[in-house]
C-alpha positions as CSV (number, residue, x, y, z in Angstrom):
1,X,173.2,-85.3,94.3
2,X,176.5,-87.1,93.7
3,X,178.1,-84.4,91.8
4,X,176.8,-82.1,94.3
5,X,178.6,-83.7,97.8
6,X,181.6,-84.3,95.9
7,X,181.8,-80.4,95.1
8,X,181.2,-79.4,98.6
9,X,183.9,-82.0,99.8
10,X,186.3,-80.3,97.3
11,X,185.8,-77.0,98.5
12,X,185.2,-77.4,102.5
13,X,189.2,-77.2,103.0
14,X,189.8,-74.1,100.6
15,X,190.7,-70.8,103.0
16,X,187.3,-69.3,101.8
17,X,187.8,-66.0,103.3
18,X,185.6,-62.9,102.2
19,X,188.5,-62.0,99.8
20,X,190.9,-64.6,99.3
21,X,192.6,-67.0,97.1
22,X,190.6,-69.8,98.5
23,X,187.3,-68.2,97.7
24,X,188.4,-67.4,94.2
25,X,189.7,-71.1,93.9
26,X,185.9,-72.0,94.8
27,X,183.9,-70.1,92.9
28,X,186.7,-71.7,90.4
29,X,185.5,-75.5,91.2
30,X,181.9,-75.0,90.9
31,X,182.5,-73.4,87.2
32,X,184.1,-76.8,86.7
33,X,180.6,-78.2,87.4
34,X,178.6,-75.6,86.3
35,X,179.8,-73.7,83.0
36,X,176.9,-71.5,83.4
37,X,178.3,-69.8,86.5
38,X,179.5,-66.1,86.1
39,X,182.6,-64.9,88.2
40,X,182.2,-61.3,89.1
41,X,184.9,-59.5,90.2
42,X,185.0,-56.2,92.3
43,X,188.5,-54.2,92.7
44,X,189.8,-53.6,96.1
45,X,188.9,-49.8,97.0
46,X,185.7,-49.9,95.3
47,X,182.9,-48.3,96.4
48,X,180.2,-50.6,97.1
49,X,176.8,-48.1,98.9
50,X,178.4,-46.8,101.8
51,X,181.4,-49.7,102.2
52,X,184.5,-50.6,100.4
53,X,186.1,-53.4,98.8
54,X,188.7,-54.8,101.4
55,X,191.8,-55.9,100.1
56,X,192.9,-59.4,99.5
57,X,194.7,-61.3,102.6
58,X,196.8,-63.8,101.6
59,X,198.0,-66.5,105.0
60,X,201.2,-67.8,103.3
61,X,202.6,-69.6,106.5
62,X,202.3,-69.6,109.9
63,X,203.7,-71.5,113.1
64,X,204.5,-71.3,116.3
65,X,207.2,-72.5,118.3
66,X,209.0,-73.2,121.7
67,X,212.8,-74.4,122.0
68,X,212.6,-74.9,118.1
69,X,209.5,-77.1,118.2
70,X,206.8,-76.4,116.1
71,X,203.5,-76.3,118.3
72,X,200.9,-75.0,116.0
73,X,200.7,-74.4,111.8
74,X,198.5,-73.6,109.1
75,X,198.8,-76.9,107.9
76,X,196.7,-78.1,111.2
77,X,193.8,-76.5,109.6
78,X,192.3,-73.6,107.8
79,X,191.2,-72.2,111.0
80,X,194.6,-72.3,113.2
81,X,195.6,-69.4,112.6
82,X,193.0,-66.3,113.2
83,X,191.5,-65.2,109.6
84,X,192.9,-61.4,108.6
85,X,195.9,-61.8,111.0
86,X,198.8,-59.4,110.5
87,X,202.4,-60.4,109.4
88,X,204.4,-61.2,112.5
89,X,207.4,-62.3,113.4
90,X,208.9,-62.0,116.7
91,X,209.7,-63.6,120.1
92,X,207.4,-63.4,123.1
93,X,206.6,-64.3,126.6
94,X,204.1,-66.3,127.6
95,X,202.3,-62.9,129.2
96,X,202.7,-61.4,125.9
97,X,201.3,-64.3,123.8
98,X,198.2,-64.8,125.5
99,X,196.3,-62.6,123.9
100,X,197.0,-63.7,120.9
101,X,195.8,-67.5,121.5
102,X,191.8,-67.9,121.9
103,X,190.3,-70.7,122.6
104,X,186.5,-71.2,123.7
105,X,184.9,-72.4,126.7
106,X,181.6,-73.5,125.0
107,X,183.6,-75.7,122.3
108,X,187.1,-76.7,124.6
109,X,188.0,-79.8,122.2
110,X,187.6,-77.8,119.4
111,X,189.0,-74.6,117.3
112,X,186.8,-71.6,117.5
113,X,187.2,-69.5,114.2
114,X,188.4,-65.8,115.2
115,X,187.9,-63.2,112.0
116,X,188.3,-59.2,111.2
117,X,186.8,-58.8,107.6
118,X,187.7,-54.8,108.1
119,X,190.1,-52.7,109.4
120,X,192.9,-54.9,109.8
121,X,195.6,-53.5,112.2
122,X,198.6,-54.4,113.4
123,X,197.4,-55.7,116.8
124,X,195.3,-58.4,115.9
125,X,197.2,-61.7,114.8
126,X,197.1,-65.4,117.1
127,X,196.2,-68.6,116.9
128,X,193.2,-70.7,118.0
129,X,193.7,-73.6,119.9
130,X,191.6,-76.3,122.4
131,X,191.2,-75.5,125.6
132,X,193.5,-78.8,126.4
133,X,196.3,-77.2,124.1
134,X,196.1,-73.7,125.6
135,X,196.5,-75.2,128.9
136,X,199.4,-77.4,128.0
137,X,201.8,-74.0,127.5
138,X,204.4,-73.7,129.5
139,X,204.2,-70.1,131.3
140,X,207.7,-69.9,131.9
141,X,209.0,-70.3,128.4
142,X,210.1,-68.3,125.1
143,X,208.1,-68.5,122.1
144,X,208.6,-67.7,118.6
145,X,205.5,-66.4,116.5
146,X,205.7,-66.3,112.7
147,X,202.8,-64.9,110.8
148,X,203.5,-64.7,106.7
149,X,200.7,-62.8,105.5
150,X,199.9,-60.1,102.5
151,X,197.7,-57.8,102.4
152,X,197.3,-56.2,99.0
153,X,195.0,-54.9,96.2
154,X,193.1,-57.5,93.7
155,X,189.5,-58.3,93.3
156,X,186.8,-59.5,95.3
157,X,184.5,-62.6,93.6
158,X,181.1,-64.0,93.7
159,X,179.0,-66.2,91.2
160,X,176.4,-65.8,89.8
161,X,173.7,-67.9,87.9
162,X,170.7,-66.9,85.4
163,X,167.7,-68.8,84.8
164,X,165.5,-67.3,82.8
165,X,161.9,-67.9,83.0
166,X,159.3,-66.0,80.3
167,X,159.0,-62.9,82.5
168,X,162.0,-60.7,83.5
169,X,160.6,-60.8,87.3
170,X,163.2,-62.6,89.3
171,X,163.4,-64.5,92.6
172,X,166.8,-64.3,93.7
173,X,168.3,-66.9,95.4
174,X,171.1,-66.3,97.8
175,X,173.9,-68.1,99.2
176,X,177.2,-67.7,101.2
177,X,180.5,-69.6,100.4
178,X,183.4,-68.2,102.7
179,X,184.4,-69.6,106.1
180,X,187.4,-71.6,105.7
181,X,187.5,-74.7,106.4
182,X,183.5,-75.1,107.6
183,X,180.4,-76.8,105.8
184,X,177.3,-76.5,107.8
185,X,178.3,-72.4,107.8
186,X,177.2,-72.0,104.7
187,X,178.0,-74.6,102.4
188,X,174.8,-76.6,102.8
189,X,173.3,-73.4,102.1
190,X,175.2,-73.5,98.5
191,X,174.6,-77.0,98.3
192,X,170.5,-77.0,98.5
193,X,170.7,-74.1,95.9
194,X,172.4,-76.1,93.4
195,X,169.9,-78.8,94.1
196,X,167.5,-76.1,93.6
197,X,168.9,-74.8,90.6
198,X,169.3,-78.6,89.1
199,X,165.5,-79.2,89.4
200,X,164.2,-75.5,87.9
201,X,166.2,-75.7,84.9
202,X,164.1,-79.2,84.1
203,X,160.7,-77.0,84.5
204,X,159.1,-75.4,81.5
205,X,157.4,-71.9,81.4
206,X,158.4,-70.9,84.1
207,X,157.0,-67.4,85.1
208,X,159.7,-66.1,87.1
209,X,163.1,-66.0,86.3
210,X,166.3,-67.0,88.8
211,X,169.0,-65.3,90.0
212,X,171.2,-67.7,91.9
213,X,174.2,-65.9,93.8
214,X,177.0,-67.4,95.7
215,X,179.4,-65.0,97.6
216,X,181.4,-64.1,100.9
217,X,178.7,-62.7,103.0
218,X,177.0,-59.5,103.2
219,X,179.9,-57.6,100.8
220,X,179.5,-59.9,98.0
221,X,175.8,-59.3,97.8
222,X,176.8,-55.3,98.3
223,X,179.0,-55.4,95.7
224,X,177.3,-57.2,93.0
225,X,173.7,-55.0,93.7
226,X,175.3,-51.6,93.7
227,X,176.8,-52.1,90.4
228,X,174.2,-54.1,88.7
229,X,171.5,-50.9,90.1
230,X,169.2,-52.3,86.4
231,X,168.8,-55.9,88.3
232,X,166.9,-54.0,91.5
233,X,163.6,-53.0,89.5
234,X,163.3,-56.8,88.4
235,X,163.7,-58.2,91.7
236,X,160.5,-59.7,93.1
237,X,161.4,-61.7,95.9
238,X,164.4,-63.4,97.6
239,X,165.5,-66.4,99.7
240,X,168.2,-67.2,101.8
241,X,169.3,-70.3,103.0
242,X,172.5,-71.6,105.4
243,X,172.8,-74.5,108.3
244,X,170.5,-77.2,106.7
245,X,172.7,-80.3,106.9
246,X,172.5,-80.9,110.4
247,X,169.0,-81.8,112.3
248,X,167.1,-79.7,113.7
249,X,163.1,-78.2,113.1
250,X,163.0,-76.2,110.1
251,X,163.0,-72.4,110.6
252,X,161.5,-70.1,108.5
253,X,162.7,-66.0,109.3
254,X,160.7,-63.6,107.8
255,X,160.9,-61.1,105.6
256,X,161.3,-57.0,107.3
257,X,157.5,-56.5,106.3
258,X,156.4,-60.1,107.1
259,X,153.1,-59.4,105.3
260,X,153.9,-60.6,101.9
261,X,152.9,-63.5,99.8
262,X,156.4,-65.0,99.6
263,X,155.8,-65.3,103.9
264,X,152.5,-66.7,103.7
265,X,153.6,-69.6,101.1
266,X,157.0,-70.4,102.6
267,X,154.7,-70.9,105.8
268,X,151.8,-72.7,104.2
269,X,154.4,-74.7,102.5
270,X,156.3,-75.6,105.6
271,X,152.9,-76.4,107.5
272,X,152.3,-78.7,105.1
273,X,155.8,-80.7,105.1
274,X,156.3,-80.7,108.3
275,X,152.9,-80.7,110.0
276,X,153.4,-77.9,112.0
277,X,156.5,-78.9,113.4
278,X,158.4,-75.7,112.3
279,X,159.7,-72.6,113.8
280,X,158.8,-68.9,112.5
281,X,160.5,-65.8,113.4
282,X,160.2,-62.2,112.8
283,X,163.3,-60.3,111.0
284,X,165.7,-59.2,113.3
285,X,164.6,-61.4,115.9
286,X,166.9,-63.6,117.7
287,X,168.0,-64.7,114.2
288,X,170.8,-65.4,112.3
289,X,171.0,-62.9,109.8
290,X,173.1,-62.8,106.7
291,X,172.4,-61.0,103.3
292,X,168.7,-61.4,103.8
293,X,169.4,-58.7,105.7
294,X,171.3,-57.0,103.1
295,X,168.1,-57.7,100.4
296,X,165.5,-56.0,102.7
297,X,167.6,-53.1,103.4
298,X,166.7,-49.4,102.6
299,X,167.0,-48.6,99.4
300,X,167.0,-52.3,97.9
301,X,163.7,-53.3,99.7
302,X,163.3,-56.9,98.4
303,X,161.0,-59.2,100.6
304,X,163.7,-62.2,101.7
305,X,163.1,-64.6,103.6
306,X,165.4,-67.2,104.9
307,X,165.8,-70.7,105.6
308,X,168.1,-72.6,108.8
309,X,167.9,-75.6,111.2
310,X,169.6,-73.3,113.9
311,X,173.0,-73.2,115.4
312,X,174.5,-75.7,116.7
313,X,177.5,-77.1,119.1
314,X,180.0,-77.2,116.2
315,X,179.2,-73.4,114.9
316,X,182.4,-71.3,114.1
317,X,184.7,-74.0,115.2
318,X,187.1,-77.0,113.4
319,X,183.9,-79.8,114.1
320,X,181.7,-77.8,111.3
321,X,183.6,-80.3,108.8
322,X,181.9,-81.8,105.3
323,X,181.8,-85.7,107.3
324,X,178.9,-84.2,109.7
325,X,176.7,-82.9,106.8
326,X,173.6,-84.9,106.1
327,X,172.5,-84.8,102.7
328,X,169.5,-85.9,103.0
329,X,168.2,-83.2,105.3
330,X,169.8,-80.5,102.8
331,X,168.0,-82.4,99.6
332,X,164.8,-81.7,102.3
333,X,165.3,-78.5,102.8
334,X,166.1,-78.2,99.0
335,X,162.6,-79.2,98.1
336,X,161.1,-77.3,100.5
337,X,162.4,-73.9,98.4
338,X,161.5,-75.4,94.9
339,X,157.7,-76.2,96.4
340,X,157.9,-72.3,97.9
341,X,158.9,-71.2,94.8
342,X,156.7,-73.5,92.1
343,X,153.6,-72.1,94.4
344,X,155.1,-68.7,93.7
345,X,155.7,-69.2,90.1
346,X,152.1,-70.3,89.7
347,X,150.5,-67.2,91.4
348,X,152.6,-65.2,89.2
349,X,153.2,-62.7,92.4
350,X,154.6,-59.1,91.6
351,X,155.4,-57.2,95.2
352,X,153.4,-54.7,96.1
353,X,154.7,-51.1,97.5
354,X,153.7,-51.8,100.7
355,X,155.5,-55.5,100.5
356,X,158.9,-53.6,99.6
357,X,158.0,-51.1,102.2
358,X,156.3,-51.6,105.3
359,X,154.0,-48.7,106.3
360,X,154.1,-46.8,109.6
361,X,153.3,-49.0,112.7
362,X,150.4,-47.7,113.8
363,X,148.7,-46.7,117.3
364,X,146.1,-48.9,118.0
365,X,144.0,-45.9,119.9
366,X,144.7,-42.8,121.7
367,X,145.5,-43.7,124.9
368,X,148.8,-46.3,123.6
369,X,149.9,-42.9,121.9
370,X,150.2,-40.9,125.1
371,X,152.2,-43.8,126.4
372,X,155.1,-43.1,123.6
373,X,155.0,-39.1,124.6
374,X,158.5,-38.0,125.8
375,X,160.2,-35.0,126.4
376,X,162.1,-35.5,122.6
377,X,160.0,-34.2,120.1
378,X,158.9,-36.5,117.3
379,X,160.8,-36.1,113.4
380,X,161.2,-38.2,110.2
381,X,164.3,-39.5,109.3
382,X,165.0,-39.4,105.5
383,X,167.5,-41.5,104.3
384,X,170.6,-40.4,101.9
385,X,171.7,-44.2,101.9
386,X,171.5,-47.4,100.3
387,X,172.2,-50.3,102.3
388,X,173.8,-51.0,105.7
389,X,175.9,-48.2,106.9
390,X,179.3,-48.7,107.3
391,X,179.1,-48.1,111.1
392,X,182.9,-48.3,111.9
393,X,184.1,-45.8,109.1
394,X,181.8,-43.0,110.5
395,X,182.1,-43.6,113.8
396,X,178.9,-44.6,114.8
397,X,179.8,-48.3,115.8
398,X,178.8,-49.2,119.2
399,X,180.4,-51.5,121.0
400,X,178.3,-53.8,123.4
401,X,180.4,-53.4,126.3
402,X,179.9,-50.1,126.1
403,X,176.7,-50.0,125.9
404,X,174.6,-53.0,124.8
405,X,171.2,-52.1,124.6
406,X,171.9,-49.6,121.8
407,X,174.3,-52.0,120.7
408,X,171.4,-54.7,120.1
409,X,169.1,-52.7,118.2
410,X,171.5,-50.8,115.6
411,X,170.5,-53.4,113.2
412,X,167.0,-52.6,113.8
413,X,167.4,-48.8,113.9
414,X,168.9,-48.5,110.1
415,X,166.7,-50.8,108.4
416,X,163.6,-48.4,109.3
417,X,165.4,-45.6,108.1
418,X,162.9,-45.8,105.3
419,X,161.4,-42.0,104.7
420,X,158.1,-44.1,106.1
421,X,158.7,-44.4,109.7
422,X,159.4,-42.0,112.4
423,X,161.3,-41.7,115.2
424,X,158.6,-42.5,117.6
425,X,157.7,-45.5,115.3
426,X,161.3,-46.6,115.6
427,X,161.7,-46.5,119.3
428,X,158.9,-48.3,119.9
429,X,159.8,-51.1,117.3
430,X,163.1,-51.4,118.6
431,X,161.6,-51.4,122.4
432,X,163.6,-48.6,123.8
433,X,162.6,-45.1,125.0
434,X,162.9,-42.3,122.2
435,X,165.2,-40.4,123.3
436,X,167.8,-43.2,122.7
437,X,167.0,-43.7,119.2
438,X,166.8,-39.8,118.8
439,X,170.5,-39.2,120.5
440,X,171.8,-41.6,117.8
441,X,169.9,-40.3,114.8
442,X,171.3,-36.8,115.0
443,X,174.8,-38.3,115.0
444,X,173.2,-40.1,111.8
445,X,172.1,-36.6,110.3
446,X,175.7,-34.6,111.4
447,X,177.5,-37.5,109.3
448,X,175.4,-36.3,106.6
449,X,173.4,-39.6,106.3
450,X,169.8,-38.7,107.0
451,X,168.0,-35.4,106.7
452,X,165.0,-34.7,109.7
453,X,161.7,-33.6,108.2
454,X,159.0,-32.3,110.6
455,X,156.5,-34.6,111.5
456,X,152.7,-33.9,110.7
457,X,150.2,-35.1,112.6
């Protein structure tokens, strides 16, 4: 476990951005440790399903002053200054800073990490600061804001790790590394799956073999998926795991079906851990969803489950630091996903079609069915993608001040895009009348995403 916590305090500082120098210089350290691990690397502008590989941001310097004294720098800490900020230089008013300064209300004696992954524009740039610093400005003064930043065409990384077992069925195991200068968020989640991965190479015959992936969420797992399309067809089952080195019950989120055998043995597993003292939740669920999502998407339909203690008071801000993390609770957690995965490996489980795909959700009698009659007639939405959609770059993002009840379900909406479920079964998934989810889904088929088949009763 040594080598282990000293590899997570090495890399806790690094600027892991989703494409950055300081992820790259991760991915970097934990080849020191482990030989084995492959860098992939994805060019800026690729095509990954229906996103893009960003380009790299590179945060060079960064201060800002008042009468010549320097208030704030990138040297405070990786999350000073906001994460995909624009190059700026120039003097401003107190009225004009503002909104470039966050702090947060929830967290006031801490940083709170503000982020754009996509879309970078020239408006967003700022620094975060405690509530007690924001409030120590002086209104009345001049300040000078210095941003040195690049954006600019390289590559994005993630790691991978292979572990073969004597069938070519694999279990992948999935991790996130980026979020500069945090732990909790995900780094336990990388350190349980090298724990993990240290105790499943020692096991002979195994059935299934591993897939261990370490990457900046959500893209990384796009990337390496939609250009590795021969690894799909071996992929049994996944897991996902982030937030386990500080207390809290363990909680299990389910796979999109939620009626497979990986859900039933994480469960029995935990039950028997824990003794019942555990928490279960369906996908998409008040949960905290990272490329599990991505793995049970349309088109990639692997059952992944996924593993967390919950958020807690430090989420997202400058406290998530590597001197909170309790290793012994990850190491817990660790062994919990080796016992899931050993009861796996003994069963020798292949998914089913109806594990990768859940079927239609059902009426339970004639009388619910009127219920869901509406004025919309009922149709079949057939997808034409793989993965999430890129909401933003078709203009189909909705913001949830504009209207947050659509805004809630989106999620929910594209992952039963399936060619299964309609868009009665749909609406009454996500909870909402049809005619919502039926106003979106023709902007869905006009962007050329989804075709609408009849439905046959």
């Amino acid at each position: 476990m040594e080598k282990i916590r000293k590899l997570i305090c090495d890399i806790t500082p690094l600027y892991r951005y989703n494409v950055a120098r300081g992820l790259d210089e991760s991915l970097k350290r934990v080849q020191t440790d482990y030989p084995e691990l492959v860098i992939n690397k994805y060019a800026s502008g690729s095509e990954v399903w229906d996103w893009v590989v960003p380009q790299k941001w590179d945060l060079k310097s960064a201060y800002l002053k008042c009468d010549d004294n320097t208030l704030f720098s990138h040297v405070d800490h990786p999350i000073r200054v906001w994460s995909g900020s624009w190059p700026t230089n120039r003097k401003l008013s107190f009225k004009e800073l503002e909104p470039h300064l966050f702090y947060s209300e929830d967290t006031p004696d801490l940083l709170p990490w503000s982020y754009k992954y996509y879309f970078h524009n020239k408006g967003y740039f700022g620094f975060s600061l405690t509530k007690k610093e924001f409030e120590s400005l002086d209104q009345d003064a001049e300040y000078e804001l210095d941003i040195d930043a690049i954006f600019y065409d390289d590559f994005l990384t993630m790691g991978t790790i292979f572990l073969e077992g004597t069938s070519k069925k694999t279990i992948i195991i999935s991790s996130c590394i980026c979020h500069p200068g945090q732990a909790n968020d995900s780094l336990s989640g990388l350190a349980a799956a090298l724990m993990l991965y240290e105790r499943l190479k020692t096991e002979d015959n195994r059935y299934y073999s591993y897939l261990f992936t370490f990457q900046p969420e959500m893209i990384g797992t796009m990337a390496y998926l939609s250009q590795n399309p021969e690894m799909l067809s071996n992929l049994q089952y996944g897991i996902f795991s982030e937030m386990l080195g500080l207390p809290g019950k363990m909680i299990l989120q389910h796979s999109l079906s939620k009626n497979t055998r990986i859900d039933a043995v994480a469960v029995n597993a935990m039950l028997d851990k824990y003794q019942g003292d555990i928490e279960c939740k369906d996908f998409l669920d008040n949960c905290i969803v990272n490329d599990e999502l991505i793995l049970n998407h349309v088109g990639i339909n692997v059952p992944a489950i996924a593993f967390n203690r919950g958020t807690y008071y430090e989420y997202h801000t400058s406290g998530d630091n590597f001197d909170n993390l309790n290793f012994d609770l990850i190491l817990d957690a660790s062994e919990l996903m080796f016992d899931v995965v050993n009861r796996m490996d003994q069963k020798k489980y292949n998914t089913t079609s109806y594990e990768r795909i859940p079927p239609r959700i059902s009426f339970a009698n004639r009388y619910e069915k009127n219920l869901c009659n509406e004025s919309v007639p009922n149709f079949l939405p057939v997808p034409f993608f793989t993965g999430p959609i890129f909401l933003s770059k078709h203009g189909l993002y909705v913001d949830w001040q504009d209207d947050p009840d659509l805004n809630r379900i989106i999620e929910k909406i594209m992952i039963s895009i399936n060619g299964v479920n309609t868009c009665y079964d749909i609406a009454k998934y996500c909870g909402v009348k049809a005619k919502v989810v039926s106003d979106y889904l023709k902007k869905f088929e006009e962007k050329g995403l989804i075709r609408s088949e009849e439905v046959k009763v």
